[in-house]
Every structure is written in C-alpha cells, then in structure tokens.
C-alpha distance (Angstrom), angle and dihedral (degrees) to the residues before:
residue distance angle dihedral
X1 . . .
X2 3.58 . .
X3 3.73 120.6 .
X4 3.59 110.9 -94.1
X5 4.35 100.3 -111.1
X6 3.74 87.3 -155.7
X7 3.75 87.7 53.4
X8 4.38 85.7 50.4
X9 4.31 86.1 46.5
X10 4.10 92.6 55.0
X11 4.75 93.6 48.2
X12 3.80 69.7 50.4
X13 3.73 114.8 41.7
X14 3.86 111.3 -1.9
X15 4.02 95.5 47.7
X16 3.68 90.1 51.4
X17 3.81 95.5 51.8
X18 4.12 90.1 44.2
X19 4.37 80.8 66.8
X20 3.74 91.0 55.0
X21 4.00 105.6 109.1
X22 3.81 118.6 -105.3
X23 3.68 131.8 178.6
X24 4.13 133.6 -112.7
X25 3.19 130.6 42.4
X26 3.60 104.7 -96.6
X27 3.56 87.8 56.5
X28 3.65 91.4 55.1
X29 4.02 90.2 55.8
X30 3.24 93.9 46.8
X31 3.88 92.1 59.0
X32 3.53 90.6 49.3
X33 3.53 101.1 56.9
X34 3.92 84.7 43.2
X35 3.71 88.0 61.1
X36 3.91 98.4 44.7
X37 3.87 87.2 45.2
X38 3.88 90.1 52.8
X39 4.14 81.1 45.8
X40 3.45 88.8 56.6
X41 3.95 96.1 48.5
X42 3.56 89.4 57.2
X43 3.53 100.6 46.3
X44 3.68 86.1 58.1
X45 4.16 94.0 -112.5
X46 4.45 87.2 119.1
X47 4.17 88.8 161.8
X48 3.93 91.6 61.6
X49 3.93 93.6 33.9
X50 4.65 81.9 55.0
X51 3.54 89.8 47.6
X52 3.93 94.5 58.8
X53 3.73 87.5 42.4
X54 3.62 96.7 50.1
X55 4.04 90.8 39.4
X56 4.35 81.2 50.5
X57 3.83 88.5 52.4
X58 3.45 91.2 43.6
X59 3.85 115.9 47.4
X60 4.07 90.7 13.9
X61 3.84 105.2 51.4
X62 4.42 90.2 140.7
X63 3.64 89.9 55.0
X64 3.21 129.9 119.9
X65 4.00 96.7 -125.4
X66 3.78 92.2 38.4
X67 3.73 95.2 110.0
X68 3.48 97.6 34.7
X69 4.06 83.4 60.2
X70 3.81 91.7 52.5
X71 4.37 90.2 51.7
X72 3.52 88.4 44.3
X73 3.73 91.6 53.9
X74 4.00 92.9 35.5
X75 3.71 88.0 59.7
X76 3.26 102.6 37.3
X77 3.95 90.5 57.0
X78 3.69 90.3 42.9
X79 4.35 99.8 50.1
X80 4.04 100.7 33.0
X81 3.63 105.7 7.5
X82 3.86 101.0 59.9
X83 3.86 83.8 -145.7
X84 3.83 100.0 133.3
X85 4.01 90.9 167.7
X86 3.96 97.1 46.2
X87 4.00 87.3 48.0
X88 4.22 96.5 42.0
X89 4.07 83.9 49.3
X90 3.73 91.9 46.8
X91 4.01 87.2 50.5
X92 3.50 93.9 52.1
X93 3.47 104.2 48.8
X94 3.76 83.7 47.5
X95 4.15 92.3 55.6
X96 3.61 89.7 42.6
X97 3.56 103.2 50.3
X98 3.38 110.0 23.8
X99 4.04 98.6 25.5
X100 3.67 99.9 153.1
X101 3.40 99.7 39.4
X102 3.77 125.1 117.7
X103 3.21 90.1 -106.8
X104 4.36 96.8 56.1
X105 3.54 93.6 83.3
X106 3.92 95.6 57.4
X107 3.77 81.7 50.5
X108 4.24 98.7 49.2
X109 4.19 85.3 49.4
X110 3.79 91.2 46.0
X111 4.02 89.9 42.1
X112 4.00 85.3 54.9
X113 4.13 85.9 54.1
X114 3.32 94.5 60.0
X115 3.58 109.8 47.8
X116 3.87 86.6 46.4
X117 3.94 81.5 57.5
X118 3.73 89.9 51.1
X119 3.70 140.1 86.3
X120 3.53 103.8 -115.8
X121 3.65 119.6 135.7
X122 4.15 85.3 -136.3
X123 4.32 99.2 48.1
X124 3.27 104.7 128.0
X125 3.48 105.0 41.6
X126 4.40 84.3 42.4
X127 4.09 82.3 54.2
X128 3.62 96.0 48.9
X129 3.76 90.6 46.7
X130 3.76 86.5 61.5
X131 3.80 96.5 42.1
X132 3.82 84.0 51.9
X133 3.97 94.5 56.6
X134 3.38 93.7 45.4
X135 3.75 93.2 58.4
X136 3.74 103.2 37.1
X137 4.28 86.0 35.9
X138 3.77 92.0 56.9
X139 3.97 116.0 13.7
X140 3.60 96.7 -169.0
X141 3.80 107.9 132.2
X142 3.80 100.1 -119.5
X143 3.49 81.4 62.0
X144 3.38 109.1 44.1
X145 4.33 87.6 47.5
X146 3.51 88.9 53.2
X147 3.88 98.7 43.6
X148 4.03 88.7 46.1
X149 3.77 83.9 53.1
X150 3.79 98.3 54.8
X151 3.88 89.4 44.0
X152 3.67 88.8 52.3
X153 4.16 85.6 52.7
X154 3.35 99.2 44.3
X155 4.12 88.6 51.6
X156 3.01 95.8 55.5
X157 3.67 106.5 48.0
X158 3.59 79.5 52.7
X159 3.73 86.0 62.2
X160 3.36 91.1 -112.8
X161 3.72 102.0 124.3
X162 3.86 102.3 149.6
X163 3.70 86.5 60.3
X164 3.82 86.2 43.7
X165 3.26 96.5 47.7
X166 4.05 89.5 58.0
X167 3.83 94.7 52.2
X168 4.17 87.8 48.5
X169 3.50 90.7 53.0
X170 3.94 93.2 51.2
X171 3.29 81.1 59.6
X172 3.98 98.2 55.5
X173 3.92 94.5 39.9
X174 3.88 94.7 42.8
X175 3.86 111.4 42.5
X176 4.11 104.8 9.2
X177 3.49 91.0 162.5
X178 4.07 99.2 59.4
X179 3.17 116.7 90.2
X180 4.18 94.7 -123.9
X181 4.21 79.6 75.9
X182 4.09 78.3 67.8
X183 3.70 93.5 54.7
X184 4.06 87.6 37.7
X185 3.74 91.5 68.5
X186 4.21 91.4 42.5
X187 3.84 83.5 55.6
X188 4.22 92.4 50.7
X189 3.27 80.6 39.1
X190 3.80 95.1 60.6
X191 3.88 85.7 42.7
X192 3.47 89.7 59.9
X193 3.58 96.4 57.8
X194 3.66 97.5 43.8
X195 3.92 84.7 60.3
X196 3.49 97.9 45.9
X197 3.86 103.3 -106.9
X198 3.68 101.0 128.6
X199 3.88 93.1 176.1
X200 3.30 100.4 48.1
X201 4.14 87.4 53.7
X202 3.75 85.3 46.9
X203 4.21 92.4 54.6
X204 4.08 90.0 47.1
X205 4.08 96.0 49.5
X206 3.83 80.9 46.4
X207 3.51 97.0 64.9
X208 3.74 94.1 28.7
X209 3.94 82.3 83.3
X210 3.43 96.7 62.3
X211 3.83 96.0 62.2
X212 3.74 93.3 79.5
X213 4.14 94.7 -107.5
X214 3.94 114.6 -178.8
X215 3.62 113.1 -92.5
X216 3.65 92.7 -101.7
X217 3.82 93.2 59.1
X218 3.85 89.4 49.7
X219 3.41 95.8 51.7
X220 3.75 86.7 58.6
X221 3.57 98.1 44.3
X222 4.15 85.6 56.1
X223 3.62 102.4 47.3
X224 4.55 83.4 52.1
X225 3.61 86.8 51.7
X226 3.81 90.1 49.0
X227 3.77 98.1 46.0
X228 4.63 88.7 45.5
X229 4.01 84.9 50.3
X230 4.16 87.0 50.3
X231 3.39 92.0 51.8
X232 4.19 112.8 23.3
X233 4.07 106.3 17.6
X234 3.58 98.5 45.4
X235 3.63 117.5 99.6
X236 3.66 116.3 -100.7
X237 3.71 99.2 -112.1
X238 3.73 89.3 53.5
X239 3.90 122.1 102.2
X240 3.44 110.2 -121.5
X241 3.90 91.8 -132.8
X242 3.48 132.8 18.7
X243 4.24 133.3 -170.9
X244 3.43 108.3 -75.0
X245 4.25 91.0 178.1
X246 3.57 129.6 -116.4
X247 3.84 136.4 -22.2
X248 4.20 105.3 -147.0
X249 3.82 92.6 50.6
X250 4.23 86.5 163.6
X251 3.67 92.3 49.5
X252 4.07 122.0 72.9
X253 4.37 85.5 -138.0
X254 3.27 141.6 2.6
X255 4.10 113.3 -103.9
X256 4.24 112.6 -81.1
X257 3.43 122.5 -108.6
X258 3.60 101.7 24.2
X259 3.71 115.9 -165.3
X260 3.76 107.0 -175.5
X261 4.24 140.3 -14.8
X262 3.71 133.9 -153.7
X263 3.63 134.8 175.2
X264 3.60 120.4 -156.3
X265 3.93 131.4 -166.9
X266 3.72 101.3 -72.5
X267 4.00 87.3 52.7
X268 3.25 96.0 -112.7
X269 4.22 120.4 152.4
X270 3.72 113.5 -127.9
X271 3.67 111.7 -164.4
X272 3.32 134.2 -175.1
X273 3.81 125.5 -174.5
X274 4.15 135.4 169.7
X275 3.85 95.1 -72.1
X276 3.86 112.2 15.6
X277 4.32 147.8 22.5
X278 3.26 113.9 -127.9
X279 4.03 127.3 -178.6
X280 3.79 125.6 -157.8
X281 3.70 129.4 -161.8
X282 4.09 126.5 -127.2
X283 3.55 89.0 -84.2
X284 4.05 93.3 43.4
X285 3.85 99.1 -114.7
X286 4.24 101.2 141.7
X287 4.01 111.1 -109.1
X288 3.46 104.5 165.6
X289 3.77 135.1 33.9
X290 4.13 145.7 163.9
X291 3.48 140.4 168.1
X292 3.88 123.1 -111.5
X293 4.05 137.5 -165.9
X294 3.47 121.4 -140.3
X295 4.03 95.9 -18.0
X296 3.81 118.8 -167.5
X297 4.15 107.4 174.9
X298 3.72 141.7 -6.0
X299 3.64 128.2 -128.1
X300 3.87 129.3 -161.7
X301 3.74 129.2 -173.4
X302 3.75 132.9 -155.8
X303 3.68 89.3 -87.1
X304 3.67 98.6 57.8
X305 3.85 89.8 -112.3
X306 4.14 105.1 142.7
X307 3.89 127.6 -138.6
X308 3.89 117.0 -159.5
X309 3.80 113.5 -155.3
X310 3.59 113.2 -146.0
X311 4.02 127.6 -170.0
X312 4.23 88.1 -103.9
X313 4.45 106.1 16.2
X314 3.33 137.7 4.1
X315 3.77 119.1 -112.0
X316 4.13 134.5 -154.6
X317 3.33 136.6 -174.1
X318 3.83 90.0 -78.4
X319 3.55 104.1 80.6
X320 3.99 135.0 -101.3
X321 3.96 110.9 52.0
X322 4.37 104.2 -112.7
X323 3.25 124.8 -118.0
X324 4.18 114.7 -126.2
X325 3.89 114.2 -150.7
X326 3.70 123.6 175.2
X327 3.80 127.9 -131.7
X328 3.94 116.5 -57.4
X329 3.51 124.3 -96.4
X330 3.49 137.7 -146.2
X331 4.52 86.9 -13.2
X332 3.92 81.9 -58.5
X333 3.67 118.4 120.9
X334 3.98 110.4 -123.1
X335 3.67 119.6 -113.9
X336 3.96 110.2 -114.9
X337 3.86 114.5 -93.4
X338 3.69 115.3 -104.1
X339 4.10 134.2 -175.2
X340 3.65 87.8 54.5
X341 4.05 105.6 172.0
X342 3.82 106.6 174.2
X343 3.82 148.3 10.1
X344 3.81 146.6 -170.8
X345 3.38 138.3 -165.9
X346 3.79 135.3 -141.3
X347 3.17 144.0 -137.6
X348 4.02 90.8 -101.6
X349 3.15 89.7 50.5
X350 4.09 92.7 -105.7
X351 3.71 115.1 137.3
X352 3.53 135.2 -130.9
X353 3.59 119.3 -150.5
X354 3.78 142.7 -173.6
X355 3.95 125.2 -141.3
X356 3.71 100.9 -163.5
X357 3.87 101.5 -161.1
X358 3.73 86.5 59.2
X359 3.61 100.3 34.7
X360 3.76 88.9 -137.8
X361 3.63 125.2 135.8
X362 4.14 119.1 -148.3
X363 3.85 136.2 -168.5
X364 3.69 110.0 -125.5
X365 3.99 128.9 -165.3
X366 3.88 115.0 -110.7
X367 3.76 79.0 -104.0
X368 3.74 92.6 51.8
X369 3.65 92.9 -109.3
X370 3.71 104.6 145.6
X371 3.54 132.1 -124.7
X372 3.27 124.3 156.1
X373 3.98 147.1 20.1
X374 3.74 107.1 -120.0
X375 3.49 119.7 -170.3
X376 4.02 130.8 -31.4
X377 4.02 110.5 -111.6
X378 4.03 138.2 140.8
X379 3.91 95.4 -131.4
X380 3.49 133.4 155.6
X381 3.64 98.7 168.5
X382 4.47 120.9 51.8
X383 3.61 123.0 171.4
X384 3.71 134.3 -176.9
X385 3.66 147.5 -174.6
X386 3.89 140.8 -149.2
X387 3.74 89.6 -89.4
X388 3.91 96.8 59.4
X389 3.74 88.7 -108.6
X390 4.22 106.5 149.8
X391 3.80 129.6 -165.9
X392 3.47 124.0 175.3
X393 3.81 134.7 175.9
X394 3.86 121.6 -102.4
X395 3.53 108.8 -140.3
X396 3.92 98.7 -173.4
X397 4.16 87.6 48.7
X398 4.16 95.5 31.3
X399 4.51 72.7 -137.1
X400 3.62 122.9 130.7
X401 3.73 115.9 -121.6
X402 3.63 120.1 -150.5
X403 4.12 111.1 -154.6
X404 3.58 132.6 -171.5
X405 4.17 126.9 -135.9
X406 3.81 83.5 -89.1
X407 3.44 102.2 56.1
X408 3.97 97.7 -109.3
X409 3.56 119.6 138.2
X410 4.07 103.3 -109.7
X411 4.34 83.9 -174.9
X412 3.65 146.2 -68.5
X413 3.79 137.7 -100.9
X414 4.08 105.0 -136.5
X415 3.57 113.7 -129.0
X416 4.05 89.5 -119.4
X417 3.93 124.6 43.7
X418 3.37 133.0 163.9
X419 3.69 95.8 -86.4
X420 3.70 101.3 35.8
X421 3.51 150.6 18.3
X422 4.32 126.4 -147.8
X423 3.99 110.0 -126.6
X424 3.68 91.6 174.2
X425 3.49 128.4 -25.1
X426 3.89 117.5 -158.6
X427 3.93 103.9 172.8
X428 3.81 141.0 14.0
X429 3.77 138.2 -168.6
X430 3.25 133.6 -168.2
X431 4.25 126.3 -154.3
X432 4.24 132.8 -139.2
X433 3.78 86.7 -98.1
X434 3.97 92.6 60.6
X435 4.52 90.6 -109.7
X436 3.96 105.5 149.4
X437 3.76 121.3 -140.3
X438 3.49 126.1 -159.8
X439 3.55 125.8 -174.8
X440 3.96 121.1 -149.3
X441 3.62 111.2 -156.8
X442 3.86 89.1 -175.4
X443 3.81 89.6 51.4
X444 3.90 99.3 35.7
X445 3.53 77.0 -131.0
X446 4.16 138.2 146.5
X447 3.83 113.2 -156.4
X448 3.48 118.9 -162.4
X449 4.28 122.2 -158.0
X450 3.61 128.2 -167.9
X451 3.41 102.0 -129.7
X452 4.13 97.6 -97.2
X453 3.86 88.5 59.3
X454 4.13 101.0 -86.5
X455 4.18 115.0 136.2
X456 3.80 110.6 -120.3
X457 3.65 101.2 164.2
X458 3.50 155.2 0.4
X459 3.61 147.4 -168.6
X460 3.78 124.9 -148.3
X461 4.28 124.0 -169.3
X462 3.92 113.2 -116.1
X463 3.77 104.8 -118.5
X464 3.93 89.1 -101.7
X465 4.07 138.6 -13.4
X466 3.49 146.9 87.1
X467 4.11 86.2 -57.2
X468 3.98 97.7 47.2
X469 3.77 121.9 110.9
X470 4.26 97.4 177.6
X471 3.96 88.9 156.8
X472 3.71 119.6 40.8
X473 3.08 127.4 -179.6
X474 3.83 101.4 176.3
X475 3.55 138.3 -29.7
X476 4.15 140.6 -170.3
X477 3.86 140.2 -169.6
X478 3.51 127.3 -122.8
X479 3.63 120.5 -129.3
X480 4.24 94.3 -85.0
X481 3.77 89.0 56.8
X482 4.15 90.5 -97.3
X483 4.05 106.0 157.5
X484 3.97 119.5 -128.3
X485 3.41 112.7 -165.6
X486 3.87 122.2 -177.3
X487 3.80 108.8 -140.4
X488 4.08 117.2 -152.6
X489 4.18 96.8 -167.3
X490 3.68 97.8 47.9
X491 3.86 99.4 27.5
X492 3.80 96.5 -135.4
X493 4.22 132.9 113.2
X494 4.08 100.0 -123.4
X495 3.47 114.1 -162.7
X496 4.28 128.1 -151.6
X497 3.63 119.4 -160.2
C-alpha cells in the first residue's frame, strides 16, 4: 500500500509544531505522551502508540497536541487499520472541535479520501468538496499541492482525466520542487494508460523518480515501467514473457492440489491448497502455515494479511473460521451464508464476497460484518488490484466481468474475440495498470486484456520442460507483472517474466 502522504506532511509539519513550548502542566503531559506514542509508531508497537493518542484525545482535549492525536489516529485507522468508521469518526471529531487548528487541513484532505473510498452515489464531487476546503481553508502551499493532487485523483477515477490532467499540471507548474509534483506525473501517468498512450505514461513515471518519492512509491513507479516495456517497448518479435524457472527453489515440489496463489508486497507466496495455507518467503523457505476445511479461494490485502474462503466461513490466521450472516429478517436471525466460492479485499480493508448458490456478491466489513449486497454474478473466481479494480469470472457467460469499488459493471470481456476463444478459464488476475489475465487451464494458456477488453498478450505452456505448465490449477502475478503459475503434472510454481 502506498504510504499515506498525509502521514509524510505530519514527521514534517505536525511533529515539529508538537516541540513548540506551551504552558501548564497538563499541556506538558500531554506532549509527552505524544512523543512516546510517536516513539512507539516508529518502533513498530502502533497498538500502544493509539492508546496514548486516544488517552491524549480523551483526558487532554485543551492541549496543544490534542488534534494532532485524533489525525494521527484517523489516519492510522484509515491506511493500515482498514477501519474506515474508527478513522471517519476520528476526522470528525477533529473538524468539529478543533476546526482551525493546524491540524484541520490534514483532516479536510483525509475527509475527501474517504468518501472517494465510499459508496455514495455523490463521492467524487463529496471528495472534491473537501479537497476544495482544504485549499481555500488553509492556503499554505503544502496544502494546496497536496489538495490539487487528490482533486486530480479523484477526477480521474471519475474518468475525468482532461479535468485531471489540469489539476496535475497545477501541480507541476506551481510547486515543482514538492514532492506531490512526483505523484502528479504518476497520476498523468495513469491517464496515459487509460487512453492508450503507453509512451507518454512511460516519459511521466520517468521523471516521477526524480522528485525524491519515498522508496515505496519508487518501487511502484519501477515495477509500471517494467510491466509498459513488457507489453509496448519491446520489439515486436519479442515474447512478452519468458521462463524465469521455479518459485520453491528449497523445496523438491510445490504442495499437491493447489487451489489458489497470491503474492503480496513483501514477495511473499501465499498458497492455499485442499487441506492447508502455507506462506513462503522471497527465497521460498515456508514461514507461515494453517490448516483449512473445505477451502474454496484465498484473499490477500495490501498488508499481506491472508483470507481463506471456505465452503461455509472464511478463516485467517487467527483461529476458528467466522461465520457471515446477512441482515435479519422479519425479527428472525438469518442463517449464515454457505457455498461461498470467492473473495476480495479492498483497499479499506472491506471484503467482497461471493455466495455461489445464489450467485450474489456482498460487501463485508474488515470484520466480516455485512453490509451490503453488491452486485448479482455466478463467479467462482474474483481478483483485485491496489486500485480497487475487480474482475471476476462469469460462469453462466464463461465472460470476464470487470467491476468497480461500487459494484457497477465497468464492462465485460466476451468469451470469444477475434483473436481468441475461452475453453475454460479457472483463474484470473488483474495488475496496478488495470491489464486482465486469464488463465486457460484447457488451453495452457495466459490471456492478457487491456483494460477496455482488447487482447495484448498471451502465454502458451511448451508441450513439456522445465518452462511447461500443461495442468494449472491456479496462478497469480507479483507486483512487477511476474506470472506464477501452479503446475498439477510436475508439482512445481513456474514463473514467466
């Protein structure tokens, strides 16, 4: 997940404002346990370092660090602890109490995050309200960069990327030497793509890196510019992938009867197969494992935290699988759902989750709460990347489906083109720059989709060798676009590159 940038503005602004010297005693206290909480946050211990900022907010609401304790525990809920409500009612206390404070303007951009993360019919234009405030509220130029940013975002996920493209640019032209001009040119960058200008993309995440982005962000920006080279720079004669061997190089095979892989951030391989999880480091030494019963899909988040999908719960690391029951009808307690066959989770952390006998989709809470139907579709197989883009498979139509966060149908990739025809796809992934991949096992085939539905690739199995992957059962990328494809014959994970 990307660092939070209003988490980089307060180790730059807020922390050095919390130093400045105040009077009384209480005031005094309060600073300190501001400090040791920001101690803790560094050292990694984040559920001591909310405690001291809740206690802060709490029993020192005249302080001077007061609101900077309710933003640092808004955004901390809201970028790692997939706790949208927690961090919306930490934001609004905030606004309301402390409204001119320094550290209201944190809180107006962070306000406009959320509702663009939300359902509502009205999100974009509710998120560019806040953007708005914060930059015509507080005209200081960190915060007018970073609300021009956010507007930028939020236009063009509306698919508004002319308009986008104007607020990136006042960005570039009015504060080149911030670091938001870095994330301007990702965000033309993105625009780019979604219209189909590959080189153009390629020149903005180019000079993205010379904007001095964390590492994090740059890391991103060079796994895009790998994946647009794979598919638009190469030369034509080139394959788009080729073998790049095998995954488990410590283990003699891969586990049998793999259901499902993921990779998440740290490049770690989460695999799940008909009895047990297992996770495997970069260098494929097992870290992690658990058993399952009667598992259907596997979920990962941002965070690397896994969620098994079994036929009647969905299990974690935790412990006891849980149990999801929809709303109550008629003052009788709903039974829980069962046939579940798929899941993905978003970048709040809320889940979305299929109920196969149904063919209904639902939006879960990061605690599996439920609350809300989400779309109608026979799936089996969902996928999802870090921009809340979803594709699942249609089982009645063998088409893919491509869904936004809302749960509207963005469009569908027929099972027969031009170029190819779907025998019987079993698994599909789908990349940061919105490129589909669908694996047929049928086939031994990878398809590759531009993101409005056009083939641009694909990958077919040698008939045998160290490369070929004749039976697979499931397969994933990692986050440079790498393929990871479980192979039933020769019980190995081969990966193309």
């Amino acid at each position: 997940m990307q660092s939070s940038a209003i988490w980089l503005l307060l180790a730059g602004t807020l922390v050095v404002h919390a130093a400045s010297p105040q009077s009384g005693t209480g005031d005094d206290f309060a600073k300190r346990q501001y400090d040791t909480a920001l101690a803790f946050m560094k050292s990694g211990r984040a559920d001591e370092a909310l405690k001291d900022f809740q206690a802060i907010a709490d029993n020192y609401p005249s302080s001077s660090v007061a609101d900077q304790a309710l933003l640092q525990l808004a955004t901390y809920y809201w970028e790692h602890g997939a706790d949208p409500a927690r961090a919306q009612a930490a934001t609004d206390q905030l606004l309301k109490m402390y409204g001119t404070g320094r550290a209201a303007p944190f809180a107006h951009l962070l306000n406009g995050r959320i509702a663009l993360a939300g359902t509502d019919a009205n999100r974009t234009e509710t998120a560019l309200a806040s953007f708005e405030r914060a930059r015509r509220l507080f005209p200081a130029p960190e915060i007018v960069a970073a609300a021009a940013y956010y507007s930028g975002d939020a236009l063009r996920l509306a698919g508004r990327c002319p308009d986008a493209v104007s607020e990136y640019a006042g960005v570039l032209v009015g504060y080149p030497q911030m670091v938001w001009a870095g994330r301007a040119e990702i965000g033309l960058a993105r625009c780019f793509i979604a219209q189909h200008q590959p080189r153009d993309a390629t020149s903005h995440l180019q000079r993205a890196r010379l904007y001095g982005l964390p590492a994090e962000e740059l890391t991103s920006v060079s796994r895009w510019l790998t994946i647009l080279a794979r598919f638009y720079l190469r030369v034509p004669a080139d394959p788009a992938f080729v073998p790049g061997g095998h995954a488990l190089t410590q283990t003699a095979r891969a586990p049998r009867d793999i259901i499902a892989l993921a990779l998440d951030t740290g490049d770690r391989l989460h695999v799940l197969t008909e009895s047990a999880f297992l996770v495997y480091d970069a260098q494929g030494k097992p870290i992690q494992s658990f058993q399952v019963s009667e598992p259907r899909a596997l979920a990962v988040d941002l965070e690397g935290h896994p969620l098994v999908v079994e036929k009647n719960g969905l299990r974690t690391a935790k412990g006891a699988p849980l149990l999801v029951r929809p709303p109550a009808s008629g003052g009788n307690a709903a039974e829980p759902m069962s046939d579940l066959s798929a899941a993905v989770i978003l970048s709040n952390g809320e889940i979305v989750l299929a109920e196969r006998k149904t063919k209904h989709l639902h939006r879960l809470a990061a605690d599996g709460k439920y609350l809300a139907p989400f779309a109608t579709l026979h799936t089996t197989r969902m996928a999802i990347n870090d921009r809340d883009e979803i594709v699942a498979l249609d089982r009645d139509t063998r088409s893919i489906v491509l869904f936004d966060r809302q749960g509207a149908i963005v469009r569908r990739i027929a099972a027969k083109g031009e170029t190819y025809q779907f025998e019987n796809v079993n698994d599909l992934a789908i990349d940061s720059l919105g490129h589909v991949y669908a694996l047929d096992r049928d086939q031994a085939t990878v398809f590759i989709f531009t993101n409005d539905g056009k083939l641009l690739a694909s990958v077919r199995s040698p008939e045998n060798g160290e490369a070929a992957f004749r039976e697979t059962t499931a397969f994933a990328l990692d986050p440079a676009g790498r393929l990871f494809l479980a192979d039933d014959r020769a019980h190995q994970v081969v990966i193309y590159q």
